[in-house]
N, C-alpha and C positions, 0 to 999 in steps of 0.2 A: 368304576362299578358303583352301584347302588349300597351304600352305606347304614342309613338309614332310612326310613317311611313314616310320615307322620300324618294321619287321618283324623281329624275333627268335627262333627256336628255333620257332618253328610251323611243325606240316607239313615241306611240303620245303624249307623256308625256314631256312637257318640265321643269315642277318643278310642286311637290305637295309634301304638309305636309298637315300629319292626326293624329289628337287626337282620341286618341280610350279609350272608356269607360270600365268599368266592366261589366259583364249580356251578354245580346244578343245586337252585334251590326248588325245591317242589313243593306247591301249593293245592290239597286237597280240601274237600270237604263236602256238603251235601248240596245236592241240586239248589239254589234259595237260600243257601245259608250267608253268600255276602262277599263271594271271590269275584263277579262281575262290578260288583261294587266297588270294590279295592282298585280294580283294573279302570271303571269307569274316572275313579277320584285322578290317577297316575295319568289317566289319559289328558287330564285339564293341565297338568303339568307339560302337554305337547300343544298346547294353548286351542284345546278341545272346545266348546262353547260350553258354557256353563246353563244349568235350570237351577230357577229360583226354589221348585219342588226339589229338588234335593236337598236344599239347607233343613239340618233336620229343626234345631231348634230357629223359631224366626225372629226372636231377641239375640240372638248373636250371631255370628260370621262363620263361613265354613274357612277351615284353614286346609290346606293339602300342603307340607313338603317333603323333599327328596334331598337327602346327603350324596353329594357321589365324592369318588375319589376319582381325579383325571391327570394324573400325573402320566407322562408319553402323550398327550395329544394335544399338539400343537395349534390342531385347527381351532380347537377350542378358547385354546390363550390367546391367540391373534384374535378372534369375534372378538373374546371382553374385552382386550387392550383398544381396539378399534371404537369397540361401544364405550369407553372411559369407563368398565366395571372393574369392581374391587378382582383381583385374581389370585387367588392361592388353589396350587394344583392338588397339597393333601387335603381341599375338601372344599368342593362346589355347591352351595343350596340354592334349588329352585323351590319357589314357593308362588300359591294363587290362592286367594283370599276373595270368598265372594260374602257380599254384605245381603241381608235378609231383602232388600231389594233389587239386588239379580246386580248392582253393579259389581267390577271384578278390579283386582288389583292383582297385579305382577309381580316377583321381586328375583333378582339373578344375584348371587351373592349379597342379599338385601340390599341391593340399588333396584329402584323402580325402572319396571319396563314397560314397553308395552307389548302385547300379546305375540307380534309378529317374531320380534327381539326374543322373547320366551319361547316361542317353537325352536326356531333357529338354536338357540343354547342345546333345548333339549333334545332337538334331532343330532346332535353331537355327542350325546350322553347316554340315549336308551333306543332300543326300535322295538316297537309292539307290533305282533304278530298274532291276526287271529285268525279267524275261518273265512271273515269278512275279505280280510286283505287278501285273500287265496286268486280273488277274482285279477288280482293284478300280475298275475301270471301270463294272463291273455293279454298282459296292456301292451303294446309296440315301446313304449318310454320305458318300461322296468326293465322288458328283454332288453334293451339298447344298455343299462345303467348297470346290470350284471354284466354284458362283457365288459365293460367297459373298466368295470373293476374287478375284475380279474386277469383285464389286460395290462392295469397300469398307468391307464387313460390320463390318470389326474391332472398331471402337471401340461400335457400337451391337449387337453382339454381346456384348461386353463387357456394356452397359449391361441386356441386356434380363439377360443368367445373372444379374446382381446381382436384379434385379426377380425372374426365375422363382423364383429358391431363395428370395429374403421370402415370396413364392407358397405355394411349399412349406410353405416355415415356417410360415407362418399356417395352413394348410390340417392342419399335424400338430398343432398348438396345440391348435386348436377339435376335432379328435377326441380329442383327448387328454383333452380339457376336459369333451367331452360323453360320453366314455365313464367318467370317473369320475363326474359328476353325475349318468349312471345308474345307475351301480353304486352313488352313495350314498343315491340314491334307493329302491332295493333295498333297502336298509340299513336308512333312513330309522327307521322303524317300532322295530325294534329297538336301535339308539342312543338312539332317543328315550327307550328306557326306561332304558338305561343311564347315561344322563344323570342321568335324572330321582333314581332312587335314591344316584347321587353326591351332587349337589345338596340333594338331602333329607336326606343323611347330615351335613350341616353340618359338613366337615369342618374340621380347625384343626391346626396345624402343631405338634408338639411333641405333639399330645393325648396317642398312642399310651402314652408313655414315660411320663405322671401318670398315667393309670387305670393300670396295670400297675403301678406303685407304690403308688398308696392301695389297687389290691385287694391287696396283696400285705400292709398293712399292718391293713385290715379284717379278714383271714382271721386275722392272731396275734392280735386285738385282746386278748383274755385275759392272753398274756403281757407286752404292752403295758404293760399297766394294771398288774400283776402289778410290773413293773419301776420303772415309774414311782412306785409304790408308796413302795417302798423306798427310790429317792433323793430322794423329799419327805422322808420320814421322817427319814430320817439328815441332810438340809441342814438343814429348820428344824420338820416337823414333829414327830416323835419324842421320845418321853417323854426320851432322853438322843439331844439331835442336836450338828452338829460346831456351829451355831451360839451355842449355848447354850456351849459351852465357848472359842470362840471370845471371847465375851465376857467370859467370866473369864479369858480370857489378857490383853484387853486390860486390864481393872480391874487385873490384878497387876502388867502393863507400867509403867501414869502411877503405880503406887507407887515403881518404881523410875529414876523421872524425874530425882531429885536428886541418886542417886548412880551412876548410872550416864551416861558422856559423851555415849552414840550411843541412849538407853535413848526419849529423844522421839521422835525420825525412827523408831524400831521400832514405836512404839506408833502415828504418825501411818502407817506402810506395813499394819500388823493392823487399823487404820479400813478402810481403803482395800479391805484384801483381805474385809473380812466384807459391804463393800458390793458387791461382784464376787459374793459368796454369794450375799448375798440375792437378786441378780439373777438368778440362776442359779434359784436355786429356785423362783423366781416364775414364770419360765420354764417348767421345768417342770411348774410348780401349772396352768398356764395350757395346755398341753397335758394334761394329767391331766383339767382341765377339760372342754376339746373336744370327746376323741375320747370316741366314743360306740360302742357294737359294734352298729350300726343293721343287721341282717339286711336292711331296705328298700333300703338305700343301696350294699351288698353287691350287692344283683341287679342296681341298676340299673348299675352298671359293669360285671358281668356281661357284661349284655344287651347293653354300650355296647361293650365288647371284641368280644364273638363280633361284633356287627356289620361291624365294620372288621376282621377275622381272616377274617371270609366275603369281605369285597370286596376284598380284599388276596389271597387264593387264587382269588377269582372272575377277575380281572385280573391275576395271575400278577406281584404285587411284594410287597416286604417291607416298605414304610414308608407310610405314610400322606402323606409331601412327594410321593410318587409317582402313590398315588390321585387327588390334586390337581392334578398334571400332570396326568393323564389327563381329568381331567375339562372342567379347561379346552380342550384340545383336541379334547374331543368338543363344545363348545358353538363352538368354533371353524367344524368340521365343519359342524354344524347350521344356522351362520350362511352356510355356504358354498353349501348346499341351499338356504338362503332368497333367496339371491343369485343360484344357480346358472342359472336360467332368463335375468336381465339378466346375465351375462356371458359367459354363451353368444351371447347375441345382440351384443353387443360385438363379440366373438371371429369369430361369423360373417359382421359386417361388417369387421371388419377385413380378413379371407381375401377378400371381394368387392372391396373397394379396392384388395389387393395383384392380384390377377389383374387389374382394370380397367389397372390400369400396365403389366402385362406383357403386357397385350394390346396397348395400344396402342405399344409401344414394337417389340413383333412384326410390328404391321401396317403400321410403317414398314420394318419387314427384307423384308415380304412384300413390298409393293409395287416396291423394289430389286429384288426377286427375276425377278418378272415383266418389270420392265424388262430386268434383264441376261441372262435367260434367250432372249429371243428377239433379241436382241442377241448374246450369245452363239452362239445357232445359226448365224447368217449368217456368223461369223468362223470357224468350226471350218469349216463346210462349203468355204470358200475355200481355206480354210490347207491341208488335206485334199485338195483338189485335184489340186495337182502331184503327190501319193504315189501316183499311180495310182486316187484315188475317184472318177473322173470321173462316176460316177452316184449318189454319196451323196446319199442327203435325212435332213437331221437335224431334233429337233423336240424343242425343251426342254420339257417341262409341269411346271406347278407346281401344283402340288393343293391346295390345303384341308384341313388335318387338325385335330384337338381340340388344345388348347395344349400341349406338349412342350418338353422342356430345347433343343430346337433351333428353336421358334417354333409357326410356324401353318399350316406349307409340308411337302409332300411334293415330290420331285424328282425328276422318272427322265428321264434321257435316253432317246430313240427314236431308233434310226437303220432305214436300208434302204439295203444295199450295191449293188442290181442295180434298173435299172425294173421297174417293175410293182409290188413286192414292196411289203408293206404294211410301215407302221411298226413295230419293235418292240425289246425292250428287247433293250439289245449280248448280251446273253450268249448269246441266244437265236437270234440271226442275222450274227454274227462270225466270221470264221475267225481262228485266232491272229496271221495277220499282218497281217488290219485292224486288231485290237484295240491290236497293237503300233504302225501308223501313226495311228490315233487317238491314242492315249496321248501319243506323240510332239509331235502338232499341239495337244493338249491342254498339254504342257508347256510349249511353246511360245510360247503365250497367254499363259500367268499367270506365266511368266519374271519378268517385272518387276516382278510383285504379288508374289512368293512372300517377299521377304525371307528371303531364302536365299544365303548367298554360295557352296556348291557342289552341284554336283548331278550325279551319277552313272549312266549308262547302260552297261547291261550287255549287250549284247547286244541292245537292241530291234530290232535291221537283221534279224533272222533271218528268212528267209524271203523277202525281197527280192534282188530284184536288177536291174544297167543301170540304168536314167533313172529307176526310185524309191526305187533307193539313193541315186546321186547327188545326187536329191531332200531326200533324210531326213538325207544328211549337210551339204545347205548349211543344213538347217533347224537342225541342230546346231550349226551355224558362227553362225548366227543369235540361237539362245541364248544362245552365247558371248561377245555384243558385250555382255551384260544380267552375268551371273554367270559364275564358273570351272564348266566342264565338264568332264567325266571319262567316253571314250567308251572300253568295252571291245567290238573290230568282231573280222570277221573278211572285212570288206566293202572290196576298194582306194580302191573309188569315197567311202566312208565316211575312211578313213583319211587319203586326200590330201586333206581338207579340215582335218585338224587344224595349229594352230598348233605346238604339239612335240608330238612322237611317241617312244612309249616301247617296246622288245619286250622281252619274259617269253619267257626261254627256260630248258632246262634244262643243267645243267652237271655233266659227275660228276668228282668229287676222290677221292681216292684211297682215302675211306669211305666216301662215300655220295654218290646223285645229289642235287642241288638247283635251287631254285629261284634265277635270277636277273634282273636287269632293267636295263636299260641305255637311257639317253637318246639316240635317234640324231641325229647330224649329215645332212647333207643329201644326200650321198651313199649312205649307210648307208639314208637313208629311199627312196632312188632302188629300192637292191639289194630292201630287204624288200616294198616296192609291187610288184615284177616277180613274185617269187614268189607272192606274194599272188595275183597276176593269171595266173601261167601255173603253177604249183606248181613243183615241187623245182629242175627244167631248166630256168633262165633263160636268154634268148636275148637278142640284142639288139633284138629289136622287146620283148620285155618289160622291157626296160630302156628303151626309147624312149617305149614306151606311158607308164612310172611316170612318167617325164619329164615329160613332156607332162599328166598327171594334175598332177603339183603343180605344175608354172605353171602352171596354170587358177587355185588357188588360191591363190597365194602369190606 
């Protein structure tokens, strides 16, 4: 429940704190005097949009928070635990903080949120109920969300969304699957050929980089030979080569073996180095050899370049490692097509088995439905009763629809306010202050399902009045023994039923008028019941009357 309320610099509000009770709190005061404003500030805490015209002073920040206590509602603790917020269950604050330039901050147990995170908390914590929301009576989702909670729906709720969206899944899988296996089928034909020419091209890693050097090596062959020439020549074949004298250095070397100390090691390192020649030259005798200037062998690299030079700018890369990618993933492809027919069929059984589950897991929410829906009608049309419907006929239907993220169920409430009058949907034969008595017997019901510790009426009494006010407000008092209540009346018969009673009134200071609110004592609640009841001129029968109103209830 709502613990405390803190209002700052909004509106005509320049600072209020409010202690709020258990039961029915009731909130009166004068048309203007600043109770839509309280409700408007509470509502930014359901992450409402914010106006920058409401900050009242524009040198500082509007502040709005809320204490609650949530101890029993787990759905609560699991959101912060999930979100990594601070959690303690004797005492939850949400607060929203707008800066004199419209921007907005969050805080859920003062860790920052964002807006979305801030409804979410706070739709776990309070439900505001005004004349506005009356219209969601007609809406097909809210009739669906009352049975639903009053049937118990939650947790098989729960169960079937997990099943629908594998549903889903499966169902986006297999077109996803069949839409590319017909587009590669499309392909088919044309891949195939680009395969094939990969394939046949034998390609091999490194090729590119040896033909591009033996042509390059082909095309000088002339000077090649030319070069090579010369260094046979001069190693060992040439009429005067370095060999030939080589070995006259040695012969003249082991002459001077005797008299010279280091003259052996010289002559054994000039062995060493002529055998390093000859190797050398053999080498390249041996290359001299080989290379042949084969005009044949010329074209066929050629022919073997421009090929991989064509499929290399056909497929738009620079290397041949790339070509080879490609090609194994076009045979990838192909094997995909060859496949594509059985695993489609896979695929589309798979999506039949995910809908077989969410069917039947729906047609357990359905049958719930049917049960509580005509269950349902028998208690609304009672509840409704005392409000003045003494001719109401209500008439839940549940319809058969094609599978949907909310089952297999269509919902629409029927009523008929007067005999005779045929069934039909509220919107269509409600005046706004059945709609408001409906809503009322409606929340009434699911009090105890709502897992909701507070909940807020704004005004739904408008439009009543006598014995289905009085009516509407024990039914109030009633919800109050389940959750905290927050009744904004302008109703006596509504207001002496609350457990404390708050009035919003307005006060001017010597700058500006504001808003204020004050907890009444028992007398206090005597005086504001009387006006309530006779307006400005209180007399002593309207001080008797108030009297006599609250020990009825208190």
């Amino acid at each position: 429940m709502i613990q405390t309320l803190h209002i700052s610099n909004y509106a005509l509000i320049d600072s209020i704190d409010i202690t709020l009770h258990p039961g029915l709190n009731i909130l009166t005061g004068e048309t203007g005097a600043g109770k839509s404003i309280i409700l408007g500030a509470l509502s930014l805490l359901l992450g409402g949009r914010c106006d920058t015209k409401a900050v009242r002073n524009h040198e500082a920040k509007s502040v709005i928070e809320a204490t609650f206590s949530a101890a029993g509602y787990p759905a609560l603790q699991e959101f912060c635990q999930t979100n990594e917020l601070d959690w303690d269950a004797d005492t939850v604050i949400l607060r929203r903080e707008i800066a004199p330039n419209g921007r907005s901050r969050a805080f859920v147990n003062d860790c920052p949120v964002n807006l979305s995170q801030l409804q979410t908390a706070a739709l776990h914590l309070i439900d505001i109920h005004s004349q506005h929301q009356n219209l969601l009576l007609a809406s097909p989702p809210y009739q669906l969300r009352v049975i639903d909670s009053l049937a118990g729906n939650g947790e098989r709720l729960e169960a079937f969304t997990t099943a629908y969206n594998n549903y889903r899944h499966a169902v986006r899988k297999f077109k996803q699957e069949r839409k590319s296996v017909e587009q590669a089928k499309d392909d088919e034909e044309f891949l195939r050929f680009q395969y094939k020419r990969l394939k046949d091209a034998n390609l091999a890693k490194g090729e590119l980089d040896e033909l591009e050097h033996e042509r390059e090596l082909l095309v000088n062959m002339a000077d090649v030979k030319t070069s090579l020439a010369t260094v046979t020549g001069n190693l060992s074949e040439g009429d005067e080569n370095i060999d030939q004298l080589l070995r006259q250095t040695i012969d003249e070397s082991e002459r001077l073996g005797d008299l010279l100390e280091d003259a052996d090691t010289l002559t054994e390192r000039l062995r060493t180095l002529r055998v390093e020649l000859l190797d050398i030259a053999e080498t390249f005798s041996e290359y001299d050899r080989e290379l042949t200037g084969d005009p044949e062998r010329l074209d066929e690299v050629e022919e073997r370049l421009n090929l991989l030079y064509d499929l290399m700018r056909r497929h738009k890369v620079e290397t041949v490692d790339e070509l080879i990618s490609i090609r194994d993933d076009m045979k990838t492809r192909l094997q995909s097509i060859d496949l594509g027919d059985e695993n489609l069929q896979a695929l589309e059984l798979a999506a039949k088995r995910a809908k077989k589950e969410a069917l039947e897991i729906a047609a357990v929410i359905s049958q719930s439905r049917h049960d509580e829906a005509e269950r349902f009608a028998k208690i609304l049309k009672d509840r409704a009763l005392p409000l003045g419907m003494k001719n109401l006929q209500c008439e839940i239907t549940v319809r058969d629809t094609e599978l949907s993220s909310t089952g297999i169920d269509h919902v629409e409430f029927l009523f008929a306010f007067n005999k005779n009058q045929p069934l039909l949907p509220v919107g269509n034969t409600a005046s706004g202050g059945e709609i408001s008595r409906l809503m009322l017997s409606i929340k009434s019901i699911v009090a105890d399902k709502m897992q909701l510790p507070s909940i807020i009426f704004d005004e739904v009494d408008t439009g009543v009045s006598g014995d289905v006010a009085d009516k509407m407000g024990e039914l109030m008092r009633q919800i109050a023994a389940n959750i905290q209540v927050i009744a904004i009346t302008h109703l006596p018969q509504v207001a002496s039923k609350g457990h404390s009673h708050y009035k919003v009134f307005k006060e001017d200071t010597e700058q500006a008028t504001v808003t204020r609110i004050k907890e009444l004592g028992t007398e206090e609640r005597v005086k504001e019941l009387a006006v309530m009841l006779s307006g400005s001129s209180v007399n002593d029968a309207a001080l008797a009357n108030a009297r006599s109103l609250l020990s009825q209830n208190n």
